[in-house]
Phi, psi and omega in degrees: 000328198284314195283342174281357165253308157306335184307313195283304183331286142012273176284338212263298179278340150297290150007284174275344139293323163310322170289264177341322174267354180244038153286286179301339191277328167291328183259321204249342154331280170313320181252034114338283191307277195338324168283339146296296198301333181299319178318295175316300197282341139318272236281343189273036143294296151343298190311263190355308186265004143302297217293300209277315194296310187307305203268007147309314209251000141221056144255106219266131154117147175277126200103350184249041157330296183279010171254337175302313188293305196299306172296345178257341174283317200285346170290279160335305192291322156335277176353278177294333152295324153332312197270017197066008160243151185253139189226157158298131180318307214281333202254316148339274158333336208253310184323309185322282193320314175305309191302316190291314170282358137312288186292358193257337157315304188285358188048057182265138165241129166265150180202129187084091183277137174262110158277105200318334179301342196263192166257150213304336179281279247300146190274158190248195211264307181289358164088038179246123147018000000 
């Protein structure tokens, strides 16, 4: 009777340990990473709104939303390869868009644009780089 009772005993206290490590391992586990990745997502939030702010201001023309994107996702993604992180295209996009809509929030205008095809001196139609 006594070893059919240390058995349950036993089992019982495996158990609330089996819990307990896989409490931490689903919950405290996560939100660690979740607390980097915000960390991550600070800074490649910065990147971003460089990229869009950079190639606002030398991409020429009104309508080249989508070549403005396409050189500021490539730009980023360079980047973040360097540093050894990865992002999802949709989540990337979503960084962009915020970024633009900040700023367009914000009434940013660049004004005297470089057309990237030309060379980088060259003067533009208001006499700025």
């Amino acid at each position: 009777m006594q070893e059919i009772l240390f058995n349950l005993i036993y089992c019982v206290c495996y158990a609330l340990i089996l819990a307990a490590v896989k409490a931490v391992v689903t919950v405290l586990i996560p939100y660690i990473r979740a607390k980097l990745t915000k960390s991550q997502y600070e800074w490649i939030a910065l990147i971003v709104k460089n990229a869009v702010q950079a190639y606002e201001q030398t991409v020429e023309g009104s309508g080249k939303g989508e070549l403005k994107f396409d050189l500021v996702s490539a730009a980023v993604v360079q980047e973040l390869k360097k540093k050894g992180i990865s992002i999802s295209s949709d989540q990337l996009k979503l960084l962009i868009e915020s970024a633009v809509h900040e700023m367009n929030a914000a009434g940013i205008v660049f004004a005297g644009t470089v057309n990237l095809n030309e060379d980088a001196n060259t003067l533009d139609e208001d006499g700025d780089i």
